[in-house]
N, C-alpha and C positions, 0 to 999 in steps of 0.2 A: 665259810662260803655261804653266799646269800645271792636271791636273784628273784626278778620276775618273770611268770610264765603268763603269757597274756593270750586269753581267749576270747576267738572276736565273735559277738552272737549280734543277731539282728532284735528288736525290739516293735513293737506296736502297743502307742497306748490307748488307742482304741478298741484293740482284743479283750473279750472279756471271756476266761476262765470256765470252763464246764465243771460246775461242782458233783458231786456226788450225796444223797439222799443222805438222814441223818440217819444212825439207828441203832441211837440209847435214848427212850424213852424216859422222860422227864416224870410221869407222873405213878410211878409204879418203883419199888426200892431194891436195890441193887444184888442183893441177896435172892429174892425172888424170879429177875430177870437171868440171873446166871445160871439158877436152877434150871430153869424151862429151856434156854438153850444148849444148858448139858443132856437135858434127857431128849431132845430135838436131835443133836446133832451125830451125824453119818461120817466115821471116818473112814472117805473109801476114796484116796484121790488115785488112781494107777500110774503106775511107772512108766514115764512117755518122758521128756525132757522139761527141761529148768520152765519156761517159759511159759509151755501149757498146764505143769503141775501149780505154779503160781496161780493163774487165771484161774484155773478150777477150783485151788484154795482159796482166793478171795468167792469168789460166786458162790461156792456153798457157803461160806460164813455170810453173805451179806442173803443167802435166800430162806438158810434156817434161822435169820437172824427177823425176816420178814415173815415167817411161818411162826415163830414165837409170838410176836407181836400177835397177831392174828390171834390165838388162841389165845392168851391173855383178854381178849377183846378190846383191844387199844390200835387207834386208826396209823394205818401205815399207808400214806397217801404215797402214790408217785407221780409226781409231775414228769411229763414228757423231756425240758428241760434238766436233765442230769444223765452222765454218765454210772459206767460201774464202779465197784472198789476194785481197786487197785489197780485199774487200766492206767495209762499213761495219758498223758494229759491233753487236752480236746479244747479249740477255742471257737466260741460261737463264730459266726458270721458277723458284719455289719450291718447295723442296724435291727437286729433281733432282741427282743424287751427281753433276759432272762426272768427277768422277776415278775414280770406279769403273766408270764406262760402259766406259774404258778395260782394264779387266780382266774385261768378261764376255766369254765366250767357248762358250755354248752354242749347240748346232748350230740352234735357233730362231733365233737372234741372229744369228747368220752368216749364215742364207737371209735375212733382213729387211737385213743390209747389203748383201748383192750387189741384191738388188732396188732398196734406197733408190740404190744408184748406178747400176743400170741405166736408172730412172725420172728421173735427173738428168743423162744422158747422152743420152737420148731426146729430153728439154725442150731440151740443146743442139742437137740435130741439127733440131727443129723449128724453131729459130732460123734456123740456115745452111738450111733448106732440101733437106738432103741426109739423109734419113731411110732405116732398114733395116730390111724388116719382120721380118726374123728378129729384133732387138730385140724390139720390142713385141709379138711372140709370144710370146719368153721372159719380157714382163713380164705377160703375161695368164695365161703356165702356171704361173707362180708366186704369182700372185698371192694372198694366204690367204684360205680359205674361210672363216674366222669370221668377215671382212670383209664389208660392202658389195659392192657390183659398182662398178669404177673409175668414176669421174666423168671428165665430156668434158674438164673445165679438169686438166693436169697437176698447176699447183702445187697446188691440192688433194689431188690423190695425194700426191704427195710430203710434202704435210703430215700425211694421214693413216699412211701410213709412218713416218715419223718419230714417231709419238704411237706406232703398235703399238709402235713400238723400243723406248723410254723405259718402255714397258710393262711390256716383255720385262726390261729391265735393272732397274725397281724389283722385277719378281717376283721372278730370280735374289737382287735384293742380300737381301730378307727371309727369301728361302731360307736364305741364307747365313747371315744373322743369327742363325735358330734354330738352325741347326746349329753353329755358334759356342758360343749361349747355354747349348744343353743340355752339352756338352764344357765349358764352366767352371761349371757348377753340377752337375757330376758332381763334381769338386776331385781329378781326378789328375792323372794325368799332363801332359795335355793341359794345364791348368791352368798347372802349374810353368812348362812350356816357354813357353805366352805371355807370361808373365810375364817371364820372364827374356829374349827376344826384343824387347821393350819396355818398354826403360827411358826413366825419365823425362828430358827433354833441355829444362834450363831454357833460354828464348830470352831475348832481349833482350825489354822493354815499356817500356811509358811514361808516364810520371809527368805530374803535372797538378799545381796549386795549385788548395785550396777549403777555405777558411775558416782560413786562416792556415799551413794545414798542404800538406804534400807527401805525393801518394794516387800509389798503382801502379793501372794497370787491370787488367782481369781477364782481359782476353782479348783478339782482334782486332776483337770489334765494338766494345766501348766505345773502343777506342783509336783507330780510325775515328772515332766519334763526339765523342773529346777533340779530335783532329785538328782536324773539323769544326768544331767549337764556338771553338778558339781562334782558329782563320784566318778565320771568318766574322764576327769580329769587325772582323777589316781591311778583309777584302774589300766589304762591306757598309756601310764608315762611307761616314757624310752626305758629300756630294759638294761640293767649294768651287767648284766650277767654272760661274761664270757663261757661259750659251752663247751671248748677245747678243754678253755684251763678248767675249767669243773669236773669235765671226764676226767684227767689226768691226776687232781684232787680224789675223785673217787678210786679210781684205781688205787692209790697209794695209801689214804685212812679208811675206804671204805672196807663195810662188811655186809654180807648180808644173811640171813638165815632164814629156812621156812618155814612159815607158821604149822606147826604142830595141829593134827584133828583136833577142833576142840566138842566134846560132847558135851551139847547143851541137853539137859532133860528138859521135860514140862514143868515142874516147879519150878527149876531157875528162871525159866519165860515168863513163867505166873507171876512170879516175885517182881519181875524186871517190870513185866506192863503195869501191876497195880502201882510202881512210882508213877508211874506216867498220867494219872488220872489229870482230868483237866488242864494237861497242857495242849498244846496248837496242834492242828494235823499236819503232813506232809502233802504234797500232790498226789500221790495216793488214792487220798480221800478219807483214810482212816484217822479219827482223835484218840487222843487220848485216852478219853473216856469210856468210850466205845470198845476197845483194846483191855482197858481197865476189869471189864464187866466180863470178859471172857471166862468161861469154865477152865478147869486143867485138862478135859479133853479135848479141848479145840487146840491147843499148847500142845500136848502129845502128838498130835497129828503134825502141826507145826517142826517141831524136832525132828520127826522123821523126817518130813521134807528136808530142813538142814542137812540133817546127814549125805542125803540124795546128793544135793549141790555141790555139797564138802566135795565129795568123790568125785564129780564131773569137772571140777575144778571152774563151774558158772555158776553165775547170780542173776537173779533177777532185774531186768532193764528197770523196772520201777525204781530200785533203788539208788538210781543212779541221776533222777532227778530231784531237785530243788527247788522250793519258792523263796523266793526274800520278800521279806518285810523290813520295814524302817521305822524304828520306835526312835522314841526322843529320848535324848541321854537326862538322868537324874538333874532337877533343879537348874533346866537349861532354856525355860519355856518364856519369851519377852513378854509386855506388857499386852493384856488384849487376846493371851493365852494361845500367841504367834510363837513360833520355834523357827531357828535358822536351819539350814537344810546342811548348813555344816552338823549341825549338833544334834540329827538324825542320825542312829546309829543302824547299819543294814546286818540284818542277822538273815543267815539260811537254814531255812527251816526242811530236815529230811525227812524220809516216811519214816513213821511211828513203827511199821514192824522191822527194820531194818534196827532202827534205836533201841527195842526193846531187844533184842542177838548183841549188840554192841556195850550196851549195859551187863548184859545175862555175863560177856565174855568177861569183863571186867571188874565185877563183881562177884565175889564168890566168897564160902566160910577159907578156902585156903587160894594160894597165888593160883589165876587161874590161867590157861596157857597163852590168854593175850598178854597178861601184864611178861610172863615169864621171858616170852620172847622180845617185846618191847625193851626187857634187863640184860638178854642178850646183842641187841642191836648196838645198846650202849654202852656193851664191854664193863655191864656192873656186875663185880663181885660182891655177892651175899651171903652169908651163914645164916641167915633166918629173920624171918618176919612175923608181923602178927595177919591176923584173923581179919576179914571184910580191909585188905590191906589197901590204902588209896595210890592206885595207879602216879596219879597228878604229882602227890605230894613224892613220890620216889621217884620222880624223873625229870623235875623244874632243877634240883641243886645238880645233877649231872650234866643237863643241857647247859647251865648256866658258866661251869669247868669248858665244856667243849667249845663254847661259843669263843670264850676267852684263849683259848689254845687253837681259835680257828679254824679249828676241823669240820667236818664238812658236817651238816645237819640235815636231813629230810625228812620230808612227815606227809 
């Protein structure tokens, strides 16, 4: 039994992504970073539900992760552009420079960041309960007078601050721009030097077939949009799958069974995240890397929360989303180092802490109760296996009997 299940989402390829700040320090060695962070970190998240114990575990890793930094004395810049770790995912506005926010630096700019983070420091402490009034003084002396008078609800401040920000940083960039424009429409000096400072740096793009012929795009957005246009052809074909006769299927071979507590410790997480070094983040916001560099006390804390969930029988909304990216398939790239948007392969990319619980299950010195149950789903009988035993390789030759005998498959 085989079918598709087709999900229809909307898209913008003008949205551009709210990333999240980095924070694994490049110039300082891994050994030493983890240290500071074990003797840094607070395991104190309280027992309240899946959602908020999430949030409050990424915030303190991402704030004793910014308090390390600091004491190290190594710059932990925050541009106003970026969200937290592991919130869900946030798409600027149109027409907002993400990447130039990063480079203003006027002394207006800098009083509207200290305040937008003192007003989001404020909303935590209204959370916990443990509130300073010397804060909220300092957010009321600051507060600008071409403004309103603050509103009783916070996240409204904070909203409003963030607009004056965006403000502050579209005025700076058209500053900038005229001053730019009049310097090359002068044509001296100034002129030469940009020019010669920026040279053109052909990239790769990507090619399409329309009407017999092979077209380059012109840029990122159409080639987003070739992207889209070819995969939505797949993604979107008519559906073979009859959903009676599949119940009916099911009912008759199927099985099902429940997954078994599985106790992850801190080491098993430890173990799981240091593979992950240097690969991709999730939406998240968390890499690899970063994850990599973690103490085993930040991992014990982590467990526990597992266990929490286990028992509530919920998970985290973070992990429940996705980004794709579209890499080129091996040795597929035309002349001119153009690729067809067939021979783009789209991979989904999930959060790193999710992946590192999914690895921890699946890996272990004995069968651990993911792979166990996975042997149950598939009616395999076993008298014994080895050690760090591979999931993959024990259940490609049974899927491949069942496929063959027709019986129903689900994953």
């Amino acid at each position: 039994m085989e079918g598709d299940i087709c999900v229809h989402c909307d898209y913008d390829l003008s949205a551009k992504m709210i990333g999240t700040r980095g924070l694994h320090p490049k110039n300082i060695g891994q050994a030493e970073w983890t240290k500071t962070l074990a003797a840094m970190w607070q395991p104190d998240i309280p027992c309240t539900d899946t959602e908020q114990e999430w949030q409050q575990f990424n915030s303190q890793v991402e704030r004793t992760s910014v308090q390390a930094a600091r004491r190290l004395g190594l710059q932990c810049a925050a541009p106003p552009a970026f969200r937290n770790k592991g919130s869900e995912p946030a798409f600027a506005e149109n027409g907002i420079d993400l990447n130039f926010q990063c480079t203003c630096r006027t002394f207006r700019w800098r009083r509207l960041v200290k305040l937008l983070g003192r007003i989001k420091e404020f909303r935590r402490q209204l959370v916990t309960e443990k509130q300073q009034p010397s804060l909220l003084n300092n957010i009321l002396r600051t507060w600008p007078r071409d403004l309103p008078q603050h509103s009783c609800d916070w996240s409204v401040n904070e909203e409003i601050i963030r607009q004056k920000l965006q403000d502050e940083v579209e005025s700076t960039r058209q500053e900038r721009f005229r001053t730019w424009q009049s310097k090359m429409l002068a044509a001296k000096k100034d002129a030469t030097k940009w020019l010669q400072g920026h040279k053109m740096i052909v990239s790769s793009s990507l090619s399409y077939d329309q009407n017999g012929e092979t077209k380059t795009v012109f840029g990122p957005t159409e080639g987003l949009q070739k992207l889209h246009d070819f995969w939505n052809r797949i993604w979107t074909r008519p559906s073979t799958m009859n959903v009676d006769e599949s119940l009916n299927m099911w009912q008759q071979f199927g099985v099902s069974h429940d997954l078994q507590f599985f106790a992850l410790n801190a080491e098993d997480l430890h173990n799981s995240a240091a593979r992950l070094k240097g690969s991709s983040g999730g939406v998240d916001g968390w890499s690899g890397s970063e994850v990599a560099a973690w103490p085993v006390e930040i991992w014990q804390t982590y467990a526990e929360l597992l266990c929490r969930w286990q028992e509530r029988r919920q998970w985290p909304q973070a992990w429940q989303h996705m980004r794709q990216v579209h890499i080129p398939k091996h040795g597929r790239s035309l002349a001119g180092g153009s690729v067809h948007v067939a021979d783009m392969r789209p991979i989904a990319v999930q959060s790193v802490l999710w992946r590192v619980v999914a690895s921890a299950i699946t890996r272990s010195e004995e069968p651990s109760p993911g792979v166990v149950w996975i042997l149950r789903w598939l009616l395999w009988k076993t008298t014994s296996t080895t050690k760090k035993v591979s999931c993959l390789r024990l259940t490609i030759p049974k899927l491949s009997t069942m496929w063959r005998q027709s019986l129903p498959l689900v994953a």
